[in-house]
LOZA-509257 format. One line per field, with one value per residue (C-alpha): x, y, z; residue in three letters; residue number from 1. Coordinates in pm, 1 decimal, always signed. Layout:
px c(X	...)
py c(Y	...)
pz c(Z	...)
rest c(ALA	...)
nr c(NUM	...)
END
This chain:
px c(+0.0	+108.1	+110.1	+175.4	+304.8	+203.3	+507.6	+389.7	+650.4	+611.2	+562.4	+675.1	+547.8	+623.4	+885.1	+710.3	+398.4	+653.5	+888.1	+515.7	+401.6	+731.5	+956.6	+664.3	+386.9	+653.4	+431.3	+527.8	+517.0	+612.5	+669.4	+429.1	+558.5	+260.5	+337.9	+252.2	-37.6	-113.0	-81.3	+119.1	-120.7	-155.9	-395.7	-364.5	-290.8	-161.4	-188.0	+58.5	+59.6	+298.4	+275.2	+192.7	+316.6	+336.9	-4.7	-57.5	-389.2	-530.5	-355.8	-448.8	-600.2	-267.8	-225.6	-583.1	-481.1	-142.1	-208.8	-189.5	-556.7	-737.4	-594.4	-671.8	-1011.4	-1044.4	-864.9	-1152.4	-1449.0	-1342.6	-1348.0	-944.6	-834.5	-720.8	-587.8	-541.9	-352.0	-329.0	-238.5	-346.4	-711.2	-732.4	-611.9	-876.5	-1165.9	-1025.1	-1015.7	-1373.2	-1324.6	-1492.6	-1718.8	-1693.7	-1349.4	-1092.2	-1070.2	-841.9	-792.4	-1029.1	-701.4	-600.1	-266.1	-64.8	-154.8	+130.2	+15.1	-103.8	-436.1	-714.0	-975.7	-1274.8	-1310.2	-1673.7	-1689.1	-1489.3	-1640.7	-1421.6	-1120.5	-910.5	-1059.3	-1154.2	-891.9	-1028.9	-1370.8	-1643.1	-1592.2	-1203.0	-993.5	-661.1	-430.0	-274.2	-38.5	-217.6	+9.8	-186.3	-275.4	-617.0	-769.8	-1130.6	-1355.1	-1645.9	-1954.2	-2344.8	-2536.7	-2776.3	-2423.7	-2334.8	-2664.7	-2594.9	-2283.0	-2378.9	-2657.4	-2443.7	-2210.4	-1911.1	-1774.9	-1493.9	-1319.8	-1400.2	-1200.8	-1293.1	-1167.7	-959.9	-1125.6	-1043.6	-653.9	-525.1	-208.4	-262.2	-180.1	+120.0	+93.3	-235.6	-286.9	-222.5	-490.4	-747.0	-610.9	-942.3	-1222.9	-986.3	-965.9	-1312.1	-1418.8	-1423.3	-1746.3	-1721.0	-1492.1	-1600.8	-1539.0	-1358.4	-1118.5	-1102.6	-764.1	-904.1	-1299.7	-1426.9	-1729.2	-1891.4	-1553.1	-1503.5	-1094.7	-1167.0	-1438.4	-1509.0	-1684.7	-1974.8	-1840.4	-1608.5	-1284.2	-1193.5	-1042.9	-961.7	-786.4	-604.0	-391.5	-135.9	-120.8	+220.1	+374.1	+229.6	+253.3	+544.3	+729.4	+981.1	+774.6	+622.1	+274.4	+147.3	-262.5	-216.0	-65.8	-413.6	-529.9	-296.6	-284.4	-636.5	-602.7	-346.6	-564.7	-862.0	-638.7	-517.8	-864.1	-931.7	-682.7	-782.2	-1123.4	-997.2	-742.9)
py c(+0.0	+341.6	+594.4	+981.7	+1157.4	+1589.7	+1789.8	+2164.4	+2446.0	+2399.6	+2008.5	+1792.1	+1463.0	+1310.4	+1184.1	+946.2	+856.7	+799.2	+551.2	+367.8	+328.1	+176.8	+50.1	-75.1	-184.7	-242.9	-12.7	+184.8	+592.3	+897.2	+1267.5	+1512.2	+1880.9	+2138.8	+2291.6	+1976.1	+1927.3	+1547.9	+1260.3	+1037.0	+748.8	+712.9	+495.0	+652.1	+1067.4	+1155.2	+1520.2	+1490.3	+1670.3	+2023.1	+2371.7	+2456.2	+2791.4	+2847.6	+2843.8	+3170.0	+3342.2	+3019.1	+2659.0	+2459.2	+2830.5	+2903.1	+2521.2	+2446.9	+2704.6	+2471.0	+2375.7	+2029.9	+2043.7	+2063.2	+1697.4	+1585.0	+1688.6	+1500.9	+1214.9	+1203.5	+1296.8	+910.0	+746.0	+776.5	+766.0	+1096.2	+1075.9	+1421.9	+1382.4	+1688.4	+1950.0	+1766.4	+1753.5	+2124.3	+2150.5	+1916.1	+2140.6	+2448.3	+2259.6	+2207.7	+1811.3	+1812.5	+2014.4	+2235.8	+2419.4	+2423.6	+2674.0	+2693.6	+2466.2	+2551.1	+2616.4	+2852.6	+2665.6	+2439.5	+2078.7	+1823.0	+1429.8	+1111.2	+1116.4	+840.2	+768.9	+555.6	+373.6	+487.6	+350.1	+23.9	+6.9	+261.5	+212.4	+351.8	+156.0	-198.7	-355.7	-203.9	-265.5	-74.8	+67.4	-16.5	+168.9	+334.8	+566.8	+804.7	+1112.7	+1468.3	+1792.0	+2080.2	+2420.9	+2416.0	+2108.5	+2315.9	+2092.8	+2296.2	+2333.6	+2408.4	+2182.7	+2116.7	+2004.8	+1794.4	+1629.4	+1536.5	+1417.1	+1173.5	+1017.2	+949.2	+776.9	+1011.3	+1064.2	+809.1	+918.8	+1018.0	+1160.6	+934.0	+877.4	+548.5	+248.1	+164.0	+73.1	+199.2	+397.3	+765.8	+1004.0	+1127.9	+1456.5	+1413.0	+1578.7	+1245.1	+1404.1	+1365.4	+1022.7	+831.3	+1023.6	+937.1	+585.1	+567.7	+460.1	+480.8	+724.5	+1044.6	+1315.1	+1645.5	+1885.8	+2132.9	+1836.6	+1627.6	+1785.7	+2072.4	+2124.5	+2015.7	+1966.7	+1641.5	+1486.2	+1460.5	+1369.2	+1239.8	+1246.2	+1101.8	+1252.1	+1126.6	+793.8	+723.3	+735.5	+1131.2	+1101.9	+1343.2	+1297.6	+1507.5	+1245.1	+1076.3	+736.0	+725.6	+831.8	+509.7	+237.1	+20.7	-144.3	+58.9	+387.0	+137.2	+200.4	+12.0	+128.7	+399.1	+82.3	-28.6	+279.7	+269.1	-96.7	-64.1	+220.1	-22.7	-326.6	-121.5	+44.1	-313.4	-434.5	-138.1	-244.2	-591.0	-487.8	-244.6	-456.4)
pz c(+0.0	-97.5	+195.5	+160.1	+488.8	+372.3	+496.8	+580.0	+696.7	+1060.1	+1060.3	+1275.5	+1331.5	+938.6	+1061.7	+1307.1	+1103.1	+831.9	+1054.1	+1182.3	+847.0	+689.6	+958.8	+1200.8	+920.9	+637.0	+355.6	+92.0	+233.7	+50.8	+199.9	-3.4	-22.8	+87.7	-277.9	-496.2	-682.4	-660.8	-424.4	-613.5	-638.0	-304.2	-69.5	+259.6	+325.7	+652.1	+805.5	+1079.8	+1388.5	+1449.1	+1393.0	+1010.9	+913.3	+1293.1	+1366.9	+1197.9	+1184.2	+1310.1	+1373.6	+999.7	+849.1	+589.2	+534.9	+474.1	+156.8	+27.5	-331.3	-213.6	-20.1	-398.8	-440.8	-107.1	-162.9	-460.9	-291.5	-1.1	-255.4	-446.1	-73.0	-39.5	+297.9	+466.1	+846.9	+1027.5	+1379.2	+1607.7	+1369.1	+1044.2	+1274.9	+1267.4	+836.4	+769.6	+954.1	+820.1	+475.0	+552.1	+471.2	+850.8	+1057.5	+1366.4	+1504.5	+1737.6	+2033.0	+2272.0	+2547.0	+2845.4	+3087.8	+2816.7	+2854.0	+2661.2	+2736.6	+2672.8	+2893.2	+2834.0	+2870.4	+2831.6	+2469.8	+2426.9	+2073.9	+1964.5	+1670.1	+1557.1	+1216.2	+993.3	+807.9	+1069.7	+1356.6	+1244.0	+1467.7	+1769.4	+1948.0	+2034.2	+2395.7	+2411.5	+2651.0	+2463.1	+2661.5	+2389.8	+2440.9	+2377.9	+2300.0	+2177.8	+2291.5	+2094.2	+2104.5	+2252.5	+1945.7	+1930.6	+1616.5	+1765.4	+1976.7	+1672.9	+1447.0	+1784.7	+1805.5	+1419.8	+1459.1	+1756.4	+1590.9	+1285.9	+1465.2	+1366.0	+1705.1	+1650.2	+1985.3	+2296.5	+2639.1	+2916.4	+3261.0	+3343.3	+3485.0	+3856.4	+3861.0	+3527.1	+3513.9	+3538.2	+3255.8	+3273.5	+3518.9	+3691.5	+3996.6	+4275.5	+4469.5	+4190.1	+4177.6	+4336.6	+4155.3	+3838.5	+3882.8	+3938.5	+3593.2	+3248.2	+3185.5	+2963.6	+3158.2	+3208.2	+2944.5	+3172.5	+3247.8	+2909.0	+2851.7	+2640.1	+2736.2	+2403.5	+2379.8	+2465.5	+2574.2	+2172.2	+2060.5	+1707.5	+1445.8	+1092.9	+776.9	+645.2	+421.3	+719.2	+467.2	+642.6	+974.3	+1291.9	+1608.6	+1839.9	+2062.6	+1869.7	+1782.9	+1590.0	+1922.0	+2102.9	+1846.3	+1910.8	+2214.6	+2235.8	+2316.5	+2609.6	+2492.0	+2166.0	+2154.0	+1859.5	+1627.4	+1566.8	+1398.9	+1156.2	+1083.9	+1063.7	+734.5	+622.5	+598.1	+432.8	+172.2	+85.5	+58.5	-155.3	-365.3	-431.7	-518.5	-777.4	-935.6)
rest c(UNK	UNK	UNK	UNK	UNK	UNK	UNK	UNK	UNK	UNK	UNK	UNK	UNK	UNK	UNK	UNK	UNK	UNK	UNK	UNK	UNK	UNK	UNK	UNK	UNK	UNK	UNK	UNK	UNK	UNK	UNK	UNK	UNK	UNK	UNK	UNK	UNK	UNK	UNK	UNK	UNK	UNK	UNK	UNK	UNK	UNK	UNK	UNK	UNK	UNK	UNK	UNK	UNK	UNK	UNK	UNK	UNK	UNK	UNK	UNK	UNK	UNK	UNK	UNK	UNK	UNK	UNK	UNK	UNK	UNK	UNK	UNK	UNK	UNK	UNK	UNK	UNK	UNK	UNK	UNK	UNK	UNK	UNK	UNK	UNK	UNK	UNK	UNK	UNK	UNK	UNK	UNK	UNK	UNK	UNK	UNK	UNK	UNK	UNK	UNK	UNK	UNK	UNK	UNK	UNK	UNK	UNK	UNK	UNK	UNK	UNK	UNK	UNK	UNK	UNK	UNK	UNK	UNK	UNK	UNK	UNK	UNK	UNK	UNK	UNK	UNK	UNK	UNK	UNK	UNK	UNK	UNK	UNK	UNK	UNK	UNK	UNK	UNK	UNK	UNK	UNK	UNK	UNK	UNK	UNK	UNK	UNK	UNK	UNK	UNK	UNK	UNK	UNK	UNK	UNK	UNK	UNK	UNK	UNK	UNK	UNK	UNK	UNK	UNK	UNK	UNK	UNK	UNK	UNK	UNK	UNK	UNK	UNK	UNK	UNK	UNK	UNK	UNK	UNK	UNK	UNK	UNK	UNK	UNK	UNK	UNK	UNK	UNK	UNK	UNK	UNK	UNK	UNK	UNK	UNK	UNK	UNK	UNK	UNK	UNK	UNK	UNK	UNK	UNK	UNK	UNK	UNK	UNK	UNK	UNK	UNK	UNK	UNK	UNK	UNK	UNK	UNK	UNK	UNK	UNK	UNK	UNK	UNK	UNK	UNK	UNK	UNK	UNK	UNK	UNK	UNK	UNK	UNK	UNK	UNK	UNK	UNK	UNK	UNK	UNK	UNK	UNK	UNK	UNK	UNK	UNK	UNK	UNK	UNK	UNK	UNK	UNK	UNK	UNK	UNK	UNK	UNK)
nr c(1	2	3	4	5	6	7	8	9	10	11	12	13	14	15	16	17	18	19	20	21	22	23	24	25	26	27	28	29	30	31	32	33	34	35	36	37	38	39	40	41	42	43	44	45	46	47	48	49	50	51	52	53	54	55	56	57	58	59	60	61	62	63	64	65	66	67	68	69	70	71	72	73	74	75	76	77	78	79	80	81	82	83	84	85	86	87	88	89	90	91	92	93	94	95	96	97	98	99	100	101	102	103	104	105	106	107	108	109	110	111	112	113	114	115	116	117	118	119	120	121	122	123	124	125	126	127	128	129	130	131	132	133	134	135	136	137	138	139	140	141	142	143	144	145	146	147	148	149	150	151	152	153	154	155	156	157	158	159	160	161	162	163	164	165	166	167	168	169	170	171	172	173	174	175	176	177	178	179	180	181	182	183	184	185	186	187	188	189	190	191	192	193	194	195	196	197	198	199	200	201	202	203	204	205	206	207	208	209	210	211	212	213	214	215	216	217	218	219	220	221	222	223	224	225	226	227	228	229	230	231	232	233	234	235	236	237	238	239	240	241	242	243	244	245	246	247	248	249	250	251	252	253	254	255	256	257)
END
């Protein structure tokens, strides 16, 4: 499978989805420059997370503008795969390829953790080798990850079923993230129901951390799985997502041959 990793000014995780999708899953992956005009025939297109054009005017606003969008577009409007993590979430609603916005996070701080994600929906491309209502503990680094759109668009979006992710606390004995308060610790552990928006790690609305378009093929998440998807980062629940893309762009394949 074909995989293209786009590389805006300001980027910074290519490198990692790159080394996941060819070292770890042994595919085919490509850097595209923000200036090109096509995708090189490929499968899967990966917004990575970072800081395009330094977050300028908005965080995504000047790269949802790179010539390269037009193709991604195209690439989503014929069911390609497009993955945006962190960063690459924000391009794609700015692109419009999904609704709503990003705001900044309710401490009005920079949030950098581990923090805790239900799997919503196991049923997409980029979740198949998940299941519905599994636990993942995934690192978060953002300073806007606030997801907000009206409650009507909300309402939508949860009876579609395109909430993919979702912020939740940790069941009774997990691990806490990485820099929770220890005197939170009980109330933490309690169990894994929807967290608060004021404490989901950004206060976005309805606990939300990833969603899908319509077809399923366009997805958006704000923790990052390419930085816990192999052994040696002592955390392997992000693998899945991306083995997951893998598998349906191979099926893909085989259909259209």
């Amino acid at each position: 499978m074909r995989c293209g990793v786009i590389v805006f000014p300001g980027s910074h995780g290519e490198h990692d989805v790159y080394h996941i999708l060819k070292h770890v899953l042994a595919q085919e992956v490509l850097f595209l420059w923000h200036g090109d005009e096509n995708l090189r025939d490929c499968e899967l297109v990966v917004l990575p997370g970072g800081f395009s054009f330094g977050d300028f005017l908005r965080p995504g606003a000047l790269a949802a503008l790179s010539p390269i969008i037009k193709a991604v577009r195209e690439h989503a409007a014929d069911g390609g795969l497009v993955l945006g993590i962190g960063n690459g979430f924000q391009v794609l609603l700015e692109a419009g390829l999904l609704p709503g916005a990003m705001q900044r996070n309710h401490s009005l701080r920079f949030d950098c953790r581990d923090v805790y994600v239900q799997v919503e929906q196991a049923d997409l491309p980029f979740t198949s080798e998940y299941t519905a209502g599994q636990l993942l503990r995934m690192p978060i680094a953002y300073a806007r990850g606030n997801y907000v759109d009206s409650e009507e668009a909300l309402d939508q979006l949860e009876e579609a079923g395109r909430v993919v992710f979702r912020y939740v606390e940790p069941p009774a004995g997990s691990p806490l993230p990485a820099g929770a308060d220890a005197q939170s610790a009980p109330e933490q552990r309690s169990g894994a129901r929807e967290m608060d928006e004021k404490t989901c790690g950004s206060g976005s609305a309805r606990a939300i951390a990833g969603i899908a378009n319509e077809a399923g093929n366009v997805l958006g998440i704000m923790p990052h799985p390419e930085r816990c998807a192999e052994p040696l980062l002592g955390n392997v629940d992000g693998l899945a997502l991306f083995a997951s893309a893998v598998g349906a762009g191979e099926k893909h394949t085989e259909v259209t041959r």
